[in-house]
N, C-alpha and C positions, 0 to 999 in steps of 0.2 A: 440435444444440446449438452445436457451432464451426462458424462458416460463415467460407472465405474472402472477404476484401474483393480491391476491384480494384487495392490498394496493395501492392506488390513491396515485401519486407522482406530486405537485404541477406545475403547466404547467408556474406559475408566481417565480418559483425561480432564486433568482439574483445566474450571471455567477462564478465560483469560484474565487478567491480574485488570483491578479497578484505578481507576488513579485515586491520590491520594486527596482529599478532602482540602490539604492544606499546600497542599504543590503544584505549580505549575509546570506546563510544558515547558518553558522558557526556565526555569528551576533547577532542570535537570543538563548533569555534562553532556557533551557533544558524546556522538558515540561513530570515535575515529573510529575506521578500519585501516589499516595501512598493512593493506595483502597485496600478494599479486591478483586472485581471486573473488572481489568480494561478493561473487551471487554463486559462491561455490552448492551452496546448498539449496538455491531457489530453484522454483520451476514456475516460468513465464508463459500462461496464455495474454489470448489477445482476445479486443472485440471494437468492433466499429471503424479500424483503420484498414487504409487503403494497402495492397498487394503491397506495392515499394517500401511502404511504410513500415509494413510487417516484416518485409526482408532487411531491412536497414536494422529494424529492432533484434529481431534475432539474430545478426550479424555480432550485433554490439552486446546483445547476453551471452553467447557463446565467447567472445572473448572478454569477460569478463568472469567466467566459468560457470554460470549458470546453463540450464537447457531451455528448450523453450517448445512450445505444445498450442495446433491454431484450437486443438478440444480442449475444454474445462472438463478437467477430471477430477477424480477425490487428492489426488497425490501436487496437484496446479497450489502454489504458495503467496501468487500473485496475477493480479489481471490487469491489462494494461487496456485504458479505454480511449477512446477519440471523444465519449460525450457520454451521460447518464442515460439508463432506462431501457438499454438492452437487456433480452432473456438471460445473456450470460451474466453481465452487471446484476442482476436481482439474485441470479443464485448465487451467484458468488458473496453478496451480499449475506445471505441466510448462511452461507457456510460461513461468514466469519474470515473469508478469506481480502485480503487488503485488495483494494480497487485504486489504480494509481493512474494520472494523465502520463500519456507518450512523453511530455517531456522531461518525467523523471526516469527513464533511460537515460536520454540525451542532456541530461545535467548530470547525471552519474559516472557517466562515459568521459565526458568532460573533467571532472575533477579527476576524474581518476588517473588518466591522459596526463592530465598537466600537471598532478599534485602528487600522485601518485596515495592519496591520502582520500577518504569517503565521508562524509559526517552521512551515516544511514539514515538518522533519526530525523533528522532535519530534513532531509530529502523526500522524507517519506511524511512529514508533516505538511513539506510544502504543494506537495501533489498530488496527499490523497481525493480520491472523488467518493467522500464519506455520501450516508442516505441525508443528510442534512445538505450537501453541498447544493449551494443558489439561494439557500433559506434565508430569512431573514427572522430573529427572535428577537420578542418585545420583553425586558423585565423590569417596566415599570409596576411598582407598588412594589417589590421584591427587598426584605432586608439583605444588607452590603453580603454578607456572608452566603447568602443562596443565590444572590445575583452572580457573584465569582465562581462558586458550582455552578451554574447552568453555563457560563461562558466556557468553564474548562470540560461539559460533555460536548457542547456547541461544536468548540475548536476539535474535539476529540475527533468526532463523526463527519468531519466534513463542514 
């Protein structure tokens, strides 16, 4: 299911950035893209969609300059799922690597098309399929201030 590629992935890379204590998602600017490119750099597997599904998707990565991979390898930047709890979904999960629903293609494609402009962040807030996603979390008895921490890993993870 994870096959390594022939791309060395630095052993010294710093942990990914925490959010800030006192910021919210919502806090922060849009983070336009306005390329002709904007998955110039990604590399898109897949898991749990159907044949057409897959070719539609990698149609739409490939013109938006991304590549796209049906293996999860070390070098894969994103995973695109139909539903939580596949083999690939978990490791992709321990790799750290983002797990996004099929319709953040097809809402990426879209703006891109029509706007010619991408808000990534956003996109990628509204689709990801974090290890929390379907959860429900209780912070009753929780002062205001750890209450707002837990909602902002909550939102973070899915």
């Amino acid at each position: 299911m994870f096959r390594q590629s022939n791309i060395k992935k630095s052993t010294n890379a710093p942990p990914p950035p925490r959010p800030s204590r006192n910021a919210s998602p919502q806090d922060e600017p849009p983070q336009l893209l306005n390329t002709s490119k904007p998955l110039k750099s990604f590399k898109v597997s897949f898991t749990g969609l159907k044949i057409d599904e897959r070719s539609v998707a990698s149609t739409m990565i490939q013109e938006l300059g991304g590549e796209s991979n049906v293996t999860l390898t070390e070098d894969v930047t994103h995973l695109l799922a139909r539903s939580e709890g596949s083999q690939k979904y978990r490791v992709a999960l321990k790799l750290r690597i983002p797990v996004l629903a099929l319709e953040w293609i097809n809402e990426l494609h879209d703006q891109w098309k029509t706007k010619g402009v991408v808000d990534m962040k956003a996109l990628k807030e509204k689709h990801a399929m974090g290890p929390l996603k379907g959860c429900s979390v209780c912070v009753t008895g929780f002062d205001t201030d750890v209450k707002k921490e837990i909602e902002d890993f909550t939102l973070q993870f899915g």
